[in-house]
PyMOL Python script that loads the backbone (N, CA, C, O; Angstrom):
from pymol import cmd

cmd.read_pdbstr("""\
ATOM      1  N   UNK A   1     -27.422 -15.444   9.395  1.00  0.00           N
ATOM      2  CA  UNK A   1     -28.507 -15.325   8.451  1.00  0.00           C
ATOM      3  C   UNK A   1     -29.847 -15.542   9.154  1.00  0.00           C
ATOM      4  O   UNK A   1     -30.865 -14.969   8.766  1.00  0.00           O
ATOM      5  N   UNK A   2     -29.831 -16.311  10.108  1.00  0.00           N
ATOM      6  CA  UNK A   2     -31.021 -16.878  10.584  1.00  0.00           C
ATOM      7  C   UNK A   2     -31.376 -15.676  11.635  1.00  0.00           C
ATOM      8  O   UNK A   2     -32.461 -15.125  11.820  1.00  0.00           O
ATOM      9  N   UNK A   3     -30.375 -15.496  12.132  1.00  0.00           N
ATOM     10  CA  UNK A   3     -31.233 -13.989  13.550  1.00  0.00           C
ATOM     11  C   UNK A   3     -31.246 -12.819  12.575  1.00  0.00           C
ATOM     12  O   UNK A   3     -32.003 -11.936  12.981  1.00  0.00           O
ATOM     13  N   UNK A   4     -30.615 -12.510  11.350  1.00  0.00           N
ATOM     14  CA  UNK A   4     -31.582 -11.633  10.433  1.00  0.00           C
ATOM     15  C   UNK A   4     -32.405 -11.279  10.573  1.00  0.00           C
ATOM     16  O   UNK A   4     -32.884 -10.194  10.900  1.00  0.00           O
ATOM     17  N   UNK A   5     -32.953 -12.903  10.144  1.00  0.00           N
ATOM     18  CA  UNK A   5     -34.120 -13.440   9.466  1.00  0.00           C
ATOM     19  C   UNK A   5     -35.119 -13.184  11.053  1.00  0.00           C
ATOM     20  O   UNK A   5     -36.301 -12.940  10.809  1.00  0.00           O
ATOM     21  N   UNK A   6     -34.844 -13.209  12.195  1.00  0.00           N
ATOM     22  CA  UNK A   6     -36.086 -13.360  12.928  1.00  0.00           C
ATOM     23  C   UNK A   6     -35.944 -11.977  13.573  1.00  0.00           C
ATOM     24  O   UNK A   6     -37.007 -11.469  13.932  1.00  0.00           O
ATOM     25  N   UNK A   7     -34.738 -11.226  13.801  1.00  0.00           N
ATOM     26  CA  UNK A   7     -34.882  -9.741  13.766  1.00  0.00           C
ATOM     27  C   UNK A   7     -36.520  -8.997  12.564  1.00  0.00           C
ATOM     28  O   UNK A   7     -37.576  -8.379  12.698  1.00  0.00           O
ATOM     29  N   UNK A   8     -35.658  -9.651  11.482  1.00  0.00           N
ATOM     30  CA  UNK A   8     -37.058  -8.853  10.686  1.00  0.00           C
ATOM     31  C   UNK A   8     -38.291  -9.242  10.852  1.00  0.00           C
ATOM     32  O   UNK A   8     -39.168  -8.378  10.820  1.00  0.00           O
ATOM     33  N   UNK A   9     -38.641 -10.613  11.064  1.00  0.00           N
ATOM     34  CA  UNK A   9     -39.536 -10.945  11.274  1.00  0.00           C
ATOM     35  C   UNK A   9     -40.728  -9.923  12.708  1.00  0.00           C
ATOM     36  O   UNK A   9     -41.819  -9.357  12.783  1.00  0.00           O
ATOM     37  N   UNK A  10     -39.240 -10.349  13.768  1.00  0.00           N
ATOM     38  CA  UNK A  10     -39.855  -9.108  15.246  1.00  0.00           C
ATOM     39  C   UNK A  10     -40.241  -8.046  14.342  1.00  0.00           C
ATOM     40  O   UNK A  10     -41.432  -7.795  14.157  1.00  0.00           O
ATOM     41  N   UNK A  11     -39.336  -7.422  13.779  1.00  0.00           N
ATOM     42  CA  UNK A  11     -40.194  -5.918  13.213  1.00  0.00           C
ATOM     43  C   UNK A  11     -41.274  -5.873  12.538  1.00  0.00           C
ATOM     44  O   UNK A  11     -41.899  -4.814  12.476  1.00  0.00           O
ATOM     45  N   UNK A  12     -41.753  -7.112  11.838  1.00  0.00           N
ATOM     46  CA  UNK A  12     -43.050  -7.038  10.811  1.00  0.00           C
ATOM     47  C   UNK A  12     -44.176  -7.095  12.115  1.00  0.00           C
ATOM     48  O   UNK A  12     -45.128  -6.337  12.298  1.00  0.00           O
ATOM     49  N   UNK A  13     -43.662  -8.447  13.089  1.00  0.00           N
ATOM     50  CA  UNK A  13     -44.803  -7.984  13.898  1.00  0.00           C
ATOM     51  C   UNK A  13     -45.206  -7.272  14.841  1.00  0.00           C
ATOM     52  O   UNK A  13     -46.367  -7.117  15.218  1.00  0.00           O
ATOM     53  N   UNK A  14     -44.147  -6.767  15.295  1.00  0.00           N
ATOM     54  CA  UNK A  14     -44.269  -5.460  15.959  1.00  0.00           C
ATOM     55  C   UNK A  14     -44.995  -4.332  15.704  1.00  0.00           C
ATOM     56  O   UNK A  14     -45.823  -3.713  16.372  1.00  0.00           O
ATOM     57  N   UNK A  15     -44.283  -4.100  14.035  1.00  0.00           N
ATOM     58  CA  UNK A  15     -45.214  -3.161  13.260  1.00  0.00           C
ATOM     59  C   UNK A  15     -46.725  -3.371  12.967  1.00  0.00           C
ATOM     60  O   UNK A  15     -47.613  -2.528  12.842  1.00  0.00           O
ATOM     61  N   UNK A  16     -46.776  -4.830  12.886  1.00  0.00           N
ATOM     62  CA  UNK A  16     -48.700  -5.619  12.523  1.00  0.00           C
ATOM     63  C   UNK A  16     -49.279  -5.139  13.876  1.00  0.00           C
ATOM     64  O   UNK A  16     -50.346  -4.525  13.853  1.00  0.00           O
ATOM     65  N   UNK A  17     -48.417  -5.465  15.497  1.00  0.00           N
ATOM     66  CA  UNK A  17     -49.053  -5.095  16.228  1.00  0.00           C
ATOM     67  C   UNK A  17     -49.405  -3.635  16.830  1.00  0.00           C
ATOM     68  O   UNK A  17     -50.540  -3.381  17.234  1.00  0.00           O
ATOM     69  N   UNK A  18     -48.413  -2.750  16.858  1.00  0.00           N
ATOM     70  CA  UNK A  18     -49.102  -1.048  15.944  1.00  0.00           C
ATOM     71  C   UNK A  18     -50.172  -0.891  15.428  1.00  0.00           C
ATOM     72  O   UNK A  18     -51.087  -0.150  15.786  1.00  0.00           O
ATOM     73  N   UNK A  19     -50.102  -1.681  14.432  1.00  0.00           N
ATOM     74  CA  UNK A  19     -51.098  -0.983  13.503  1.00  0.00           C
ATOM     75  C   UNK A  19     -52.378  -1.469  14.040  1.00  0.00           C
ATOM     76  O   UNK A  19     -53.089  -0.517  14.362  1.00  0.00           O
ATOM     77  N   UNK A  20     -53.052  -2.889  14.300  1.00  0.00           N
ATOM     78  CA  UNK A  20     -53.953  -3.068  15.280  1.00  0.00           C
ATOM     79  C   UNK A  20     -53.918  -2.500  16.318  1.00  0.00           C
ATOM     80  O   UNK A  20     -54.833  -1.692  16.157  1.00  0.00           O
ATOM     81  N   UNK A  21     -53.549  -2.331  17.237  1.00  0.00           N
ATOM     82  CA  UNK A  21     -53.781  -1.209  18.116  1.00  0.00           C
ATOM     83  C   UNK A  21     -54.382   0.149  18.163  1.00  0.00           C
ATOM     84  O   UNK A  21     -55.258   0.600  18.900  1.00  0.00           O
ATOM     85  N   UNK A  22     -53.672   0.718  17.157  1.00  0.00           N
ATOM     86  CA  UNK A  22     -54.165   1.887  16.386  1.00  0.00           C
ATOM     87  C   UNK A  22     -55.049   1.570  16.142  1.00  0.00           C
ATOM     88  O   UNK A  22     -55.796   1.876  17.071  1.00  0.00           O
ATOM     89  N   UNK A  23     -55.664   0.994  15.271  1.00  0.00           N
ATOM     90  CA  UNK A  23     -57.271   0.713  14.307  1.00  0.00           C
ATOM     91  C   UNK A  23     -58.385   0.107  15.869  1.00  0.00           C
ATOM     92  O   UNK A  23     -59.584   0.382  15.819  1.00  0.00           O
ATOM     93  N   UNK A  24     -57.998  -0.447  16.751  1.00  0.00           N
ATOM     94  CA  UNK A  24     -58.683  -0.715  17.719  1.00  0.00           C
ATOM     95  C   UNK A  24     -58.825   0.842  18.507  1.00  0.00           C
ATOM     96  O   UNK A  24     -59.956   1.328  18.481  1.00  0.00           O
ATOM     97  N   UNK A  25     -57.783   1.604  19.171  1.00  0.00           N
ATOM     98  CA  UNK A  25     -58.029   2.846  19.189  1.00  0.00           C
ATOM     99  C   UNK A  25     -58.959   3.680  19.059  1.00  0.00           C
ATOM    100  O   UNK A  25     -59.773   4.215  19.812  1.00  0.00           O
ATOM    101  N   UNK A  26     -58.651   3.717  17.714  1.00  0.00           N
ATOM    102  CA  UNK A  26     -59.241   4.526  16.717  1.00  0.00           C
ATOM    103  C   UNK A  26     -61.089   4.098  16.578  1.00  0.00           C
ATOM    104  O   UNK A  26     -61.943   4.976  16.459  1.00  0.00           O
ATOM    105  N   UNK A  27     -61.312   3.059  16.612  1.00  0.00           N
ATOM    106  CA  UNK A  27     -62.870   2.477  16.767  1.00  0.00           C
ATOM    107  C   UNK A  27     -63.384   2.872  17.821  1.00  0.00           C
ATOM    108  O   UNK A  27     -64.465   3.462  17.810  1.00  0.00           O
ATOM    109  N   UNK A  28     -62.683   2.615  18.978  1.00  0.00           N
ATOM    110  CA  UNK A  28     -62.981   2.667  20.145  1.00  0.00           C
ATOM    111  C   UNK A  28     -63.496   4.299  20.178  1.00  0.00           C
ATOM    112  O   UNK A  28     -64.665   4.558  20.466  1.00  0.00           O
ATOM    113  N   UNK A  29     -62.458   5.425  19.838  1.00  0.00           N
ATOM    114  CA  UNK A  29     -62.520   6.455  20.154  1.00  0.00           C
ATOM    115  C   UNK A  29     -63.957   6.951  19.577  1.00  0.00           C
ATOM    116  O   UNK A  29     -64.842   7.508  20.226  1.00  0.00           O
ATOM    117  N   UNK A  30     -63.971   6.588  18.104  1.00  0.00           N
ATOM    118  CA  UNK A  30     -65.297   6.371  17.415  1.00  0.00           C
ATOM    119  C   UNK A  30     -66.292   5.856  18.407  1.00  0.00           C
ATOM    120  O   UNK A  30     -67.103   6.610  18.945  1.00  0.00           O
ATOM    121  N   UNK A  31     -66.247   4.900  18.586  1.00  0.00           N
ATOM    122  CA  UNK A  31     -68.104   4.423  19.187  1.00  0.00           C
ATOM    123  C   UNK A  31     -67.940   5.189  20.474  1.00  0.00           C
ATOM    124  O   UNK A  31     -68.653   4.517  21.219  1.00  0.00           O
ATOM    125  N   UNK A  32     -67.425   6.228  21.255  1.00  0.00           N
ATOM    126  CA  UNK A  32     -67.185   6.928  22.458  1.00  0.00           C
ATOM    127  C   UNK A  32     -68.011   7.983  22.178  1.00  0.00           C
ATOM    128  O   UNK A  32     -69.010   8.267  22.839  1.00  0.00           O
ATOM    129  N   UNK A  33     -67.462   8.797  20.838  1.00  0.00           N
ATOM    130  CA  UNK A  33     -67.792  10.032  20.521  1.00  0.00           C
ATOM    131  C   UNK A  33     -69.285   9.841  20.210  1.00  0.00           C
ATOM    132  O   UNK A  33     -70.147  10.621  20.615  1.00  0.00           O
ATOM    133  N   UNK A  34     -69.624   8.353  19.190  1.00  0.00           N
ATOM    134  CA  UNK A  34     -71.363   8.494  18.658  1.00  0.00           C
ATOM    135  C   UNK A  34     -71.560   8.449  20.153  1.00  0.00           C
ATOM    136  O   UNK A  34     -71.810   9.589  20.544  1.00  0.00           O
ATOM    137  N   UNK A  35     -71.540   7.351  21.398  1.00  0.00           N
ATOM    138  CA  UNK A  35     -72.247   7.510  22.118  1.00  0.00           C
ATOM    139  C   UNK A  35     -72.947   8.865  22.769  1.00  0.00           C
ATOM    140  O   UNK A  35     -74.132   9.173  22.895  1.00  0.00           O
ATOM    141  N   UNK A  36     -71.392   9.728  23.225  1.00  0.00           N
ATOM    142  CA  UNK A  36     -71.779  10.910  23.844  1.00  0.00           C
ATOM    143  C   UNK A  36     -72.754  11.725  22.966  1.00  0.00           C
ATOM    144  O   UNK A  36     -73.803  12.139  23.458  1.00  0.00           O
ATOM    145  N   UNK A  37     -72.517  11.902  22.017  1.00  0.00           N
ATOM    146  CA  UNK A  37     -73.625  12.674  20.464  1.00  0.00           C
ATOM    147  C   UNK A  37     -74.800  11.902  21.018  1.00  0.00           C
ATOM    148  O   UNK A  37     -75.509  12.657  21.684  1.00  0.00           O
ATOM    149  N   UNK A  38     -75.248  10.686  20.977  1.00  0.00           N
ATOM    150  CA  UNK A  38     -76.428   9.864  21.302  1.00  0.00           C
ATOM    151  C   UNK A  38     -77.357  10.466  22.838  1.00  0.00           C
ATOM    152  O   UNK A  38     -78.483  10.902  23.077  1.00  0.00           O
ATOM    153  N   UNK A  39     -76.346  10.227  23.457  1.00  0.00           N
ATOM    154  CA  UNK A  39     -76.342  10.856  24.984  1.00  0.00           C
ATOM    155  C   UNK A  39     -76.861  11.926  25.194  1.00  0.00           C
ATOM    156  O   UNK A  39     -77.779  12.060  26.003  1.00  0.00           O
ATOM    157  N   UNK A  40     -76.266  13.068  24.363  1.00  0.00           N
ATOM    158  CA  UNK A  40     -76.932  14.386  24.886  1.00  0.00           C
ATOM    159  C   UNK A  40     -77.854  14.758  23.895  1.00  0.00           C
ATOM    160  O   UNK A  40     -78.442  15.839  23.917  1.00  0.00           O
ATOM    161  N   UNK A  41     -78.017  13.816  22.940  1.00  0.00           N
ATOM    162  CA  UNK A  41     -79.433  14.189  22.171  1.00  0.00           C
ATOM    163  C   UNK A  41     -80.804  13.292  23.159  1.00  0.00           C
ATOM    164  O   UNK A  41     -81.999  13.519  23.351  1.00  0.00           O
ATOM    165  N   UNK A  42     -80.458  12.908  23.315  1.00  0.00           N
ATOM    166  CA  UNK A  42     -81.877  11.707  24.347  1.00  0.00           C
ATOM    167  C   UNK A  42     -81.801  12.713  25.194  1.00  0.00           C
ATOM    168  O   UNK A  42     -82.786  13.436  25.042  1.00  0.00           O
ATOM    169  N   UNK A  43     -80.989  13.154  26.136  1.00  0.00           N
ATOM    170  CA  UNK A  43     -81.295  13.997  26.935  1.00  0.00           C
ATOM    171  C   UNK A  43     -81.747  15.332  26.884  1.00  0.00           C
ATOM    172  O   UNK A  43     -82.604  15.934  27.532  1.00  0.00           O
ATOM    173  N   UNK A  44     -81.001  15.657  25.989  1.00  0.00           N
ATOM    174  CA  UNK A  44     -82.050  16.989  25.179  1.00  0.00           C
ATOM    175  C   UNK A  44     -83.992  16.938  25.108  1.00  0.00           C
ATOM    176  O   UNK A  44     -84.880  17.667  25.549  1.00  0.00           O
ATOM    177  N   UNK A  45     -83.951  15.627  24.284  1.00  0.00           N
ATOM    178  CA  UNK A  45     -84.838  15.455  24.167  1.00  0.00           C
ATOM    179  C   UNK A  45     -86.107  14.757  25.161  1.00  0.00           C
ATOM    180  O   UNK A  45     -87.309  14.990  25.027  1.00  0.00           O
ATOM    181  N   UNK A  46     -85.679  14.137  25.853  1.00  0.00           N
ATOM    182  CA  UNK A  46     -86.717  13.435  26.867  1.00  0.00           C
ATOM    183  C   UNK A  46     -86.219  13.484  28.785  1.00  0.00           C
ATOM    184  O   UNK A  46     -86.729  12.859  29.714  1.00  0.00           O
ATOM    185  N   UNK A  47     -85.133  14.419  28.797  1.00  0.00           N
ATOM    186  CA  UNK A  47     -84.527  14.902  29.806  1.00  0.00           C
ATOM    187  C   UNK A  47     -83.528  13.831  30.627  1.00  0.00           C
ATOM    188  O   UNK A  47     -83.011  12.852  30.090  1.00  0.00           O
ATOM    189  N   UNK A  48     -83.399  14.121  31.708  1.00  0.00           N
ATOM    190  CA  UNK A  48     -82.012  13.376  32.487  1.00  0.00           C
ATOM    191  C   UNK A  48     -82.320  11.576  32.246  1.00  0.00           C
ATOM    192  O   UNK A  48     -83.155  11.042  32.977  1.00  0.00           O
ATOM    193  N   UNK A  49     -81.605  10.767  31.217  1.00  0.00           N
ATOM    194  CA  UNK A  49     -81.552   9.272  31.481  1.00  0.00           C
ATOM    195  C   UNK A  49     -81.227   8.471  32.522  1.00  0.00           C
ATOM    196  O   UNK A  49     -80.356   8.642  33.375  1.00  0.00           O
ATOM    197  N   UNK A  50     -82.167   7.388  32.353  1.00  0.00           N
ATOM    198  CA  UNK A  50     -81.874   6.237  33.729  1.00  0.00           C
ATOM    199  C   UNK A  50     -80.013   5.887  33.743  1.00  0.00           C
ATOM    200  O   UNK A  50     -79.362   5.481  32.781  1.00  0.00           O
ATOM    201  N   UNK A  51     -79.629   6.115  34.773  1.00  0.00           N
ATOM    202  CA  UNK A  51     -78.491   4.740  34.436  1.00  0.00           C
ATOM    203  C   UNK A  51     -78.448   3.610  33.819  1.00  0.00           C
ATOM    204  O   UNK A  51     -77.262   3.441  33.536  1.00  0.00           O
ATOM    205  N   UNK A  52     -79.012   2.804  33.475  1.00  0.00           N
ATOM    206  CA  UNK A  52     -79.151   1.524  32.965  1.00  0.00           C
ATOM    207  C   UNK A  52     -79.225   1.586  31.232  1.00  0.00           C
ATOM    208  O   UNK A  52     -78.795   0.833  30.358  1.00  0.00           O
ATOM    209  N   UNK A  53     -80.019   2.919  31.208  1.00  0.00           N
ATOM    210  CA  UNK A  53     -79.895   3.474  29.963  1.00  0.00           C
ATOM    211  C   UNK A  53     -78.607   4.027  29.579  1.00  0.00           C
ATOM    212  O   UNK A  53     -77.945   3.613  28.627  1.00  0.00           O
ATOM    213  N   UNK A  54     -78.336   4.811  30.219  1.00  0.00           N
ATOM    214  CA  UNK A  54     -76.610   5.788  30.121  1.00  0.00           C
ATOM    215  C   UNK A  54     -75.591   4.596  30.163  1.00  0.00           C
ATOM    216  O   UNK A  54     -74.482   4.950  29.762  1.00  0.00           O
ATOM    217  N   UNK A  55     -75.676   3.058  30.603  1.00  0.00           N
ATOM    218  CA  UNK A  55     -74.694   1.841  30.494  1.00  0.00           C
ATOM    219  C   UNK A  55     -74.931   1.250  29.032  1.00  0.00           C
ATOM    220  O   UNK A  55     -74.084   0.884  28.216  1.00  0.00           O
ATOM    221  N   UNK A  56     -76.031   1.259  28.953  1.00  0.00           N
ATOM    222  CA  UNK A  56     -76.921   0.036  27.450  1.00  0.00           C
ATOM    223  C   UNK A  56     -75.841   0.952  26.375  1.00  0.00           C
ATOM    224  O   UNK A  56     -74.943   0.498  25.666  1.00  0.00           O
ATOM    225  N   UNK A  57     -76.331   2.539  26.559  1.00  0.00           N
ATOM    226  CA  UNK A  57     -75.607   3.033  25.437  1.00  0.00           C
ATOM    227  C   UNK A  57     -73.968   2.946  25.472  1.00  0.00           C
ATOM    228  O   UNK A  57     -73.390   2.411  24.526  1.00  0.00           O
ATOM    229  N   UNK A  58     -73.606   3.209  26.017  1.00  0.00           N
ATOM    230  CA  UNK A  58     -72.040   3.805  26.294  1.00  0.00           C
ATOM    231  C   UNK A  58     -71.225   2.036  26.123  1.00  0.00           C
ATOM    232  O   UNK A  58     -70.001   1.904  26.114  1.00  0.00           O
ATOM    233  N   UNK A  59     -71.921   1.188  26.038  1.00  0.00           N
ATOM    234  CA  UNK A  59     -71.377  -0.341  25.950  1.00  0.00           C
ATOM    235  C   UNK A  59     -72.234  -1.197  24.297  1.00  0.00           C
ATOM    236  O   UNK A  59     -72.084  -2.255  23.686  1.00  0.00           O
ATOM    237  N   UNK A  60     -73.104   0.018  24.174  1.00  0.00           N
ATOM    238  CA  UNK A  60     -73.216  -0.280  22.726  1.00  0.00           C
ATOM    239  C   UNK A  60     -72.348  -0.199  21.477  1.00  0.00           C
ATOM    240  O   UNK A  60     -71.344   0.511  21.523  1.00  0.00           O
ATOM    241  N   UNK A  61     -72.683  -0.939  20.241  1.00  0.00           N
ATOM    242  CA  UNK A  61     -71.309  -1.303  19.475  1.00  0.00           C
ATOM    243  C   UNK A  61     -71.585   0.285  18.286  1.00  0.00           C
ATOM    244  O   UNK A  61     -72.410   1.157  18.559  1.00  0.00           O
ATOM    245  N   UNK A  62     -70.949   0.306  17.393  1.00  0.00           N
ATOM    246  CA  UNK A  62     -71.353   1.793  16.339  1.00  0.00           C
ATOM    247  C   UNK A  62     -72.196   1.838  15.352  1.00  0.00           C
ATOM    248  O   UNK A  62     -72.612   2.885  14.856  1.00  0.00           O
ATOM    249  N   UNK A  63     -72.700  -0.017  14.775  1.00  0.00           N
ATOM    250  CA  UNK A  63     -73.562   0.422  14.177  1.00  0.00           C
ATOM    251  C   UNK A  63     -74.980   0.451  14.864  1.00  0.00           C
ATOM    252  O   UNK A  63     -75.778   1.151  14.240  1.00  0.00           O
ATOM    253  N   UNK A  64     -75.543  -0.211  16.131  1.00  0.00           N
ATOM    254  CA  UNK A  64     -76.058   0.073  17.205  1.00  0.00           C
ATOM    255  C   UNK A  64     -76.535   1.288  17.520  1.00  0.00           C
ATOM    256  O   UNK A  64     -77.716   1.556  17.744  1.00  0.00           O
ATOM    257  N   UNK A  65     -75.515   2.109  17.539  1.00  0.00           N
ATOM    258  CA  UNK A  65     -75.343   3.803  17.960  1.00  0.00           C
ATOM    259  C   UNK A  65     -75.781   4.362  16.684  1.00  0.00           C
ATOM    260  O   UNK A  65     -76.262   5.448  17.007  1.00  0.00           O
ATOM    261  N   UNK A  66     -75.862   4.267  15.721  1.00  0.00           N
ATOM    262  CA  UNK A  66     -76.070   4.582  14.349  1.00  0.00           C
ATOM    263  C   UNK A  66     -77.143   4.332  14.281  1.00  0.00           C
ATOM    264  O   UNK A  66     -77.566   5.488  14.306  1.00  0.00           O
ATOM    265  N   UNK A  67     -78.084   3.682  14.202  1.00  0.00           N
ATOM    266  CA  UNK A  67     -79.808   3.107  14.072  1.00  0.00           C
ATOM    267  C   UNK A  67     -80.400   3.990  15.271  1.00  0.00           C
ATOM    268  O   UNK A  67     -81.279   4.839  15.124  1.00  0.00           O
ATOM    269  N   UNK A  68     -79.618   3.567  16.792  1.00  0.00           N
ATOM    270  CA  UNK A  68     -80.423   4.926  17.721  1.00  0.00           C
ATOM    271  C   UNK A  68     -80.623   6.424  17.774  1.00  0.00           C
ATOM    272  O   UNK A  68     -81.350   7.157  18.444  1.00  0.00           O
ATOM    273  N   UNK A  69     -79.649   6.632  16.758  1.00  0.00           N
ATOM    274  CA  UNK A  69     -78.842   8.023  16.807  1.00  0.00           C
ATOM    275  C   UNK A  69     -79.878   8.331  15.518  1.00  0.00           C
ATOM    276  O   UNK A  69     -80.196   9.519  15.471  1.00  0.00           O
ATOM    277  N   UNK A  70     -80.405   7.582  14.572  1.00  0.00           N
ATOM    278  CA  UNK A  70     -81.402   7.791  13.328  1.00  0.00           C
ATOM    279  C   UNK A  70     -82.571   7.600  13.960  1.00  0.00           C
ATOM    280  O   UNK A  70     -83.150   8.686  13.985  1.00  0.00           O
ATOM    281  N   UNK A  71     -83.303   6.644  14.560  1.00  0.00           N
ATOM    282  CA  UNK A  71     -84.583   6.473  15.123  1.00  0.00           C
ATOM    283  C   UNK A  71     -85.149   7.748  16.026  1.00  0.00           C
ATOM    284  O   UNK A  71     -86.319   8.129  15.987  1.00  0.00           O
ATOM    285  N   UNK A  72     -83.859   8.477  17.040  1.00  0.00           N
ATOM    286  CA  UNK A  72     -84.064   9.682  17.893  1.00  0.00           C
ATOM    287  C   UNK A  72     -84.732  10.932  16.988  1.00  0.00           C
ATOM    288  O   UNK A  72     -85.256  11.954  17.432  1.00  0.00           O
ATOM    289  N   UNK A  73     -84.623  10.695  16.139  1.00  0.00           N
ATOM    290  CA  UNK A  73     -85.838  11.923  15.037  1.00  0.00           C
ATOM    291  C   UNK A  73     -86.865  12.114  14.837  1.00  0.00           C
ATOM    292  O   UNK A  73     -87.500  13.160  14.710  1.00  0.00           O
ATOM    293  N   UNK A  74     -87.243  10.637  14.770  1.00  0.00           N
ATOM    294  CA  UNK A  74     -88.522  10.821  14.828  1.00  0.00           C
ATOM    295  C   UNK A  74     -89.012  10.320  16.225  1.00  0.00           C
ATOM    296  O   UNK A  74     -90.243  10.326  16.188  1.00  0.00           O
ATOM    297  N   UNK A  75     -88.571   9.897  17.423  1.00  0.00           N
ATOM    298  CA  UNK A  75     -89.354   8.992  18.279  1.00  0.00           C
ATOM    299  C   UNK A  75     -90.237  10.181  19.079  1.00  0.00           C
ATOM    300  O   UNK A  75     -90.209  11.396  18.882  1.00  0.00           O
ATOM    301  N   UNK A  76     -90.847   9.590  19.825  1.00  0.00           N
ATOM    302  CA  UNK A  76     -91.915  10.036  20.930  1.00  0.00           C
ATOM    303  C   UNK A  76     -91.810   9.994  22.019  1.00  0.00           C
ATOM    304  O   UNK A  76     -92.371  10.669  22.882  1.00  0.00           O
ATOM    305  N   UNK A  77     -90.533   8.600  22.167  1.00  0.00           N
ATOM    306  CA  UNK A  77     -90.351   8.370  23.588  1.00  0.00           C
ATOM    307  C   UNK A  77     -89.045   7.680  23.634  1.00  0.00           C
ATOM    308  O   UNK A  77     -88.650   7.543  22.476  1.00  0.00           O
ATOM    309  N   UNK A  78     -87.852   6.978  24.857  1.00  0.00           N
ATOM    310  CA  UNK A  78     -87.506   6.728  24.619  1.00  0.00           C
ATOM    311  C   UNK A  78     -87.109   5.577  24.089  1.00  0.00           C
ATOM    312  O   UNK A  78     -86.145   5.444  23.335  1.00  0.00           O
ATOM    313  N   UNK A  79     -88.188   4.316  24.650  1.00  0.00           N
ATOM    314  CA  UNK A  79     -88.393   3.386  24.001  1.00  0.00           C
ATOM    315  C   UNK A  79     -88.559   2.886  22.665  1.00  0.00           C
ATOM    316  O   UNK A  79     -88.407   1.741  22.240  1.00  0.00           O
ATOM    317  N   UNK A  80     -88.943   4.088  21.996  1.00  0.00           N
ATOM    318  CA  UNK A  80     -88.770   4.368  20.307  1.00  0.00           C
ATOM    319  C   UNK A  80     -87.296   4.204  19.536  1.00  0.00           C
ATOM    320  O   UNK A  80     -86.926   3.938  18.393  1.00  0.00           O
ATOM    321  N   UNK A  81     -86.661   4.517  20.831  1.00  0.00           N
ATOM    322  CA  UNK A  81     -85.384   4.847  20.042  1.00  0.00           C
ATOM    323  C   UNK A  81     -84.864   3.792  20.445  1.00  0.00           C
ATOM    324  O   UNK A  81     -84.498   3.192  19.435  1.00  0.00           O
ATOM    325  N   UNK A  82     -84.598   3.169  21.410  1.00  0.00           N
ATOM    326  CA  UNK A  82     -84.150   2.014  22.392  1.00  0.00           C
ATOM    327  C   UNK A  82     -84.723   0.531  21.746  1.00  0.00           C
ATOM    328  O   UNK A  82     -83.927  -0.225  21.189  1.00  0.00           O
ATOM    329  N   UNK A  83     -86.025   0.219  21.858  1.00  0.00           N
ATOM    330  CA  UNK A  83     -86.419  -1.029  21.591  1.00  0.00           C
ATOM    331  C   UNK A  83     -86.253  -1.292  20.164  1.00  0.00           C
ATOM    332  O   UNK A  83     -86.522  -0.651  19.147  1.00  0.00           O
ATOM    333  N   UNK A  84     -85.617  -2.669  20.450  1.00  0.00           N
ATOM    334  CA  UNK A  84     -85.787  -3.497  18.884  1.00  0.00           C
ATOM    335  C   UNK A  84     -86.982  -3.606  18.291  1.00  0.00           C
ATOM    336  O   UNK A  84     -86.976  -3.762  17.070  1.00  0.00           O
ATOM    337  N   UNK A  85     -88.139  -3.557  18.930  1.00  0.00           N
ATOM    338  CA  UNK A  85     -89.135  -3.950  17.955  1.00  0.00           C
ATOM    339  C   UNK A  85     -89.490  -3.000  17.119  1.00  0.00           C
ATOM    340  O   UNK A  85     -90.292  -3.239  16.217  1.00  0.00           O
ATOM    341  N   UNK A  86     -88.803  -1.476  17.342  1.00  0.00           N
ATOM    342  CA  UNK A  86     -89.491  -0.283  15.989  1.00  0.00           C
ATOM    343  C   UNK A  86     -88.232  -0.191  15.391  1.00  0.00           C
ATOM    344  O   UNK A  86     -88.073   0.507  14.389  1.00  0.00           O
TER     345      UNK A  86
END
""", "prot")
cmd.dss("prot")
cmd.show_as("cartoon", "prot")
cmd.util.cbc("prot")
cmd.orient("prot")
């Protein structure tokens, strides 16, 4: 009864650990894709980025990428889009 009992148990968390994985994945793959979208719009727009810039973004989190990826519309420069203070 008892190795049942911890058979099923292995499978619940086995399966819990799946499914986190997946959902980590899956985020990950997300904040990859805004970056690159982010990426070749700055560059579009204000031409080839620093490295330091091409790291800041690509190690930025999604809602991060989301505020830069909105600010790039209207900015002027890239510091517009980049700095916290606008």
């Amino acid at each position: 009864m008892l190795a049942e009992r911890v058979k099923e148990w292995t499978r619940e968390w086995e399966q819990q650990g799946l499914e986190k994985g997946m959902q980590q994945g899956l985020q990950q793959g997300l904040q990859q894709g805004e970056a690159a979208v982010l990426l070749r719009q700055l560059t579009r727009k204000f031409g080839e980025l620093p490295p330091q810039v091409r790291r800041r973004i690509e190690s930025a989190d999604a809602e991060t990428l989301l505020l830069w990826s909105e600010r790039v519309l209207d900015a002027t420069t890239l510091d517009d889009v980049l700095d916290p203070q606008h």
